[in-house]
N, C-alpha and C positions, 0 to 999 in steps of 0.2 A: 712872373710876379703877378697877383691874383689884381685885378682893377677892383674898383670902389664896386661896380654895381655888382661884383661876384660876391664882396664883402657883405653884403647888405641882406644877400640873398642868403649866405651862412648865417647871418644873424637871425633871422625871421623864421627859418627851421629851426632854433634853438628855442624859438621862444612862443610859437605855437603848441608846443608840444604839453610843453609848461603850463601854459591859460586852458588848456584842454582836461586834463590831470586836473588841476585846479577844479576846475565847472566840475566835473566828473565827480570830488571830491565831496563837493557842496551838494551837489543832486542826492549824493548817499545819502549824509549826512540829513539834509530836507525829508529821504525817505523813513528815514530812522525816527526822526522825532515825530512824524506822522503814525506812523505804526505806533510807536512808544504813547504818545499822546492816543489814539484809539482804543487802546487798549488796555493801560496802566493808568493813565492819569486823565481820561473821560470821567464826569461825573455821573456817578452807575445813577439810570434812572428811578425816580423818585415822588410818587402820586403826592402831591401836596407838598408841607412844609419837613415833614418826616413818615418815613414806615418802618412797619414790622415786618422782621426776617427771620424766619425758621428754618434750622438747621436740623436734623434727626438725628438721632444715634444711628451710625456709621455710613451717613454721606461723608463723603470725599472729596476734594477739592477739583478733583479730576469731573465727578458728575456736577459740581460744580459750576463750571469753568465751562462744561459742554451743555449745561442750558444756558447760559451767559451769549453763548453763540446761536446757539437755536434757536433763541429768541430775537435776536439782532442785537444785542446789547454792548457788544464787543464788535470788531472786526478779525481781532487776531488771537483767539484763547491761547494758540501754540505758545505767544507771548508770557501768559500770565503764569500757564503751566511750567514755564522756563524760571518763572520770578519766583513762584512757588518754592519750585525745588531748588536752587540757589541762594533765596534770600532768606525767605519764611522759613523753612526746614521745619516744618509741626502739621502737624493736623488739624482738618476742620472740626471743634468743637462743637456739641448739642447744645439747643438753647435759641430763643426767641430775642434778635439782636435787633436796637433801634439807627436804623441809617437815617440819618440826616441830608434834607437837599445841599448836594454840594460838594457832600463826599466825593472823592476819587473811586472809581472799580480798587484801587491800589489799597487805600486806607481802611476799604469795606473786607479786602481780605486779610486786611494782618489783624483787625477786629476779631474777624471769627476763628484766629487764633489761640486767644484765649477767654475760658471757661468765664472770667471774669467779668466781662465784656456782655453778656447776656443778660438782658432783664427780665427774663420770663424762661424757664425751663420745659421745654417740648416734651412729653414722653412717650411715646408709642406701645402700646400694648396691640401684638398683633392677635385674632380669633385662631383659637386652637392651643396659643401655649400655654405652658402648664405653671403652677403657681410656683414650683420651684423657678421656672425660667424668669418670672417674673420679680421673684426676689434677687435672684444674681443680678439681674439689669440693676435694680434699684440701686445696689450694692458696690455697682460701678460706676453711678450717675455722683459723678462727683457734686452736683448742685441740689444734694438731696442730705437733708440732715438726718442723720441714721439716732433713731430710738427704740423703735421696736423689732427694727430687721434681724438682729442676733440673739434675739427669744427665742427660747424653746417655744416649740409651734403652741401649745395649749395657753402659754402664760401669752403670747403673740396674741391671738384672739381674744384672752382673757383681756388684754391691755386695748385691744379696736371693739370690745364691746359686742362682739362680735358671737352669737348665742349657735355654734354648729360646733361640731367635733373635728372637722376636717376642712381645712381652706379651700380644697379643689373646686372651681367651679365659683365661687361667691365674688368675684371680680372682674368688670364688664372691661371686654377689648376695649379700647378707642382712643384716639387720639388726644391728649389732654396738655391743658399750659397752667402751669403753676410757677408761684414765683421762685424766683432762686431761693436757694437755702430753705426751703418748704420740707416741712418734718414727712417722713415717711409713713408715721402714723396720721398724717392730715389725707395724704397722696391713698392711699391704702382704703382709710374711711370713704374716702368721695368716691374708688372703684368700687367697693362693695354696695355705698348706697345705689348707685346709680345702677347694679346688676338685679338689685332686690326691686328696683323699680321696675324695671324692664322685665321681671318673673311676675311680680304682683298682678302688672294691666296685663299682660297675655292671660296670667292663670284666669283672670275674672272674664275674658271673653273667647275662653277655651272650646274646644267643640267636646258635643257630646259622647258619652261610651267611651273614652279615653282609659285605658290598663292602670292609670296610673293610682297611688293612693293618696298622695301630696305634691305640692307643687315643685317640692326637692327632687321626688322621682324625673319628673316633668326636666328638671335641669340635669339631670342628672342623664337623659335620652337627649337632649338638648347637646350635650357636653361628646356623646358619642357620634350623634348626626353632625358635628361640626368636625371631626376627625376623620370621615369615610367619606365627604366630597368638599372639596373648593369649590363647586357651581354651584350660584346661585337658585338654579332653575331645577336643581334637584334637590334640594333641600326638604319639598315636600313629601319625595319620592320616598327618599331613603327613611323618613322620620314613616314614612306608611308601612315601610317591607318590615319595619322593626317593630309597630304599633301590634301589626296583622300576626306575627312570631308569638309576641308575649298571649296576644287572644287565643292563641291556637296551642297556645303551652309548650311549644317552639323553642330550641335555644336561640341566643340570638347571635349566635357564634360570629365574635366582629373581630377582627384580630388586632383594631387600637386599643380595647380593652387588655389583650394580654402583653401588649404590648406596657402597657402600665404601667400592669402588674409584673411584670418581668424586671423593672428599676433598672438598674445599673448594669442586670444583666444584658439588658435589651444596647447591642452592637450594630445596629443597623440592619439584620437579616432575624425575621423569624422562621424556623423549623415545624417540623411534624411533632417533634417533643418538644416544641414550645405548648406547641397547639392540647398537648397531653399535660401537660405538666401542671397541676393546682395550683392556685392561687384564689385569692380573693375576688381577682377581677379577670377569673379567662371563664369566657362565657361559652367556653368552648365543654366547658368541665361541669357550669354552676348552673341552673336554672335563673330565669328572670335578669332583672338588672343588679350589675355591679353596687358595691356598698355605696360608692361617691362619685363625682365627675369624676372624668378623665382628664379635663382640659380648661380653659375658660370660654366658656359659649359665646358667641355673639348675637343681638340681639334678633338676627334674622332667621337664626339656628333654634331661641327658644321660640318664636312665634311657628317654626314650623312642625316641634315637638307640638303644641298645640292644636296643630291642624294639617297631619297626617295627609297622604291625599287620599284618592275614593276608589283606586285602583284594586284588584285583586291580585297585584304582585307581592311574592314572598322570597325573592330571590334579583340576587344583580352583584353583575362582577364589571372587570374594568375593561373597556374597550381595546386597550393598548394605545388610541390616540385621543385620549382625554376623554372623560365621563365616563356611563356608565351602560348594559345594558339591564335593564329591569325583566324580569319571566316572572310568570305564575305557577309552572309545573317545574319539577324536575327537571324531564326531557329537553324541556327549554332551553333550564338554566345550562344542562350540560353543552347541549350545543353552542351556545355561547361564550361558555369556558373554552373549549376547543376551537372557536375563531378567534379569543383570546391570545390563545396560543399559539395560534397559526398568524397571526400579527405578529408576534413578539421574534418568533423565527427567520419570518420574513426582515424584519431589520437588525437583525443581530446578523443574518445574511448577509 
């Protein structure tokens, strides 16, 4: 028969066990709403009484979420990106959103949930695309009131006032905010004035001996030199080798130009019979410059149409590890080509 003090001691094992599980239970829990609280229900910080937040066409909630952390703003993204894909189920929306001090990180992102939610429309025009690319975006910028987008291209111009035969080229990359619901013919006028400003002061402090015979021409090298490098630091180069061509009655054989002109046939890869094959714009075929841009210039690309550099190169191919190399002779250029190629072997290796 078990004594009292054997009793006492069954009892006190049943019931540590129990208060422990408990604490245990509580510590989660403690941890849970700490995580939860950092990272869902923190109020996303906030300069002043309100700011401005801009979203782009095709950020993510995911890049998102991962400057939220990179910046310390959050402790637990893994959280939000969980809350995302569970609760919000949609996409980050383009547009200039206003958060208020006080907001939650929680409330700021079912905000930029919807389109609706934005007081100022972002739109991005990157240097180099072409003005069809530029009307599909518009096209699909649901915070953009469509008037003139589904013109035939002459009556299009004819309706933005617009005194050229062909759009390519006549509207400046950059970053721009306008309000929601903003006509496309407003959005459209302010790229074009803003690209004619940026031709006007370069053309008036151009240098001299330039090939060109108008300052279209001028955009129109502008429009090819922003298609044959992303650096910055060559920009003068390339706009020289091409300067130095047309002086020399030179083709200026670029293959963005047939690329162009190729449309729809252009698949990603051009050929030897591309390179042969007529067109308007393969300068592989035509003498001098192309009829019209290629692209839309940026404003760093016309001022280096402008001012060529002072080099004697007529010739430059691609490094295989970004840029370019620039030659004066032939001989040059070929060798150049051929360590071209002896890079490219090397990591397909």
């Amino acid at each position: 028969m078990p004594t009292t003090k054997q009793k006492s001691k069954k009892k006190v094992t049943k019931i540590f066990p129990l208060k422990g599980l408990g604490l245990l239970m509580l510590g989660f829990i403690g941890l849970a709403f700490v995580i939860l609280w950092s990272s869902l229900f923190k109020a996303y910080p906030v300069k002043g009484q309100k700011q401005m937040l801009a979203i782009g066409t095709g950020d993510t909630y995911s890049g998102f979420i991962d400057r939220l952390g990179q910046e310390d703003k959050v402790s637990f993204p893994i959280i939000l990106k969980l809350y995302q894909k569970f609760i919000i189920h949609d996409t980050l929306k383009a547009g200039v959103y206003e958060v208020q001090k006080g907001m939650s990180i929680r409330q700021v992102m079912e905000m930029l949930s919807n389109s609706e939610n934005a007081q100022m429309n972002r739109i991005l025009v990157i240097e180099g695309t072409t003005f069809k690319q530029l009307l599909e975006q518009l096209k699909k910028d649901d915070l953009v009131t469509k008037d003139v987008l589904n013109l035939p291209q002459q009556q299009m111009l004819k309706a933005l006032n617009i005194p050229f035969e062909h759009p390519e080229g006549l509207f400046a990359p950059d970053t721009y905010f306008f309000a929601k619901g903003e006509t496309d013919k407003k959005i459209l006028t302010d790229l074009y004035q803003s690209q004619m400003k940026s031709l006007d002061k370069a053309w008036e402090k151009r240098a001299t001996d330039l090939p060109y015979k108008n300052k279209y021409e001028a955009l129109i090298m502008a429009s090819i030199i922003e298609k044959e490098t992303s650096l910055d630091r060559e920009l003068e180069q390339v706009s020289g080798v091409f300067v130095r061509r047309l002086k020399l009655g030179m083709r200026l054989q670029t293959d963005p130009t047939v690329i162009y002109g190729m449309g729809e046939n252009y698949t990603g890869n051009i050929t030897r019979a591309d390179l042969r094959t007529p067109t308007a714009y393969n300068t592989y075929t035509n003498n001098g410059l192309p009829p019209t841009p290629i692209a839309l210039p940026s404003q760093k690309a016309i001022e280096a149409a402008m001012h060529p550099d002072n080099a004697k190169n007529i010739y430059f191919v691609a490094t295989g590890n970004g840029g370019h190399t620039f030659t004066a002779s032939l001989d040059e250029h070929n060798r150049a080509v051929q360590d071209y190629l002896a890079v490219l072997k090397a990591k397909k290796d």
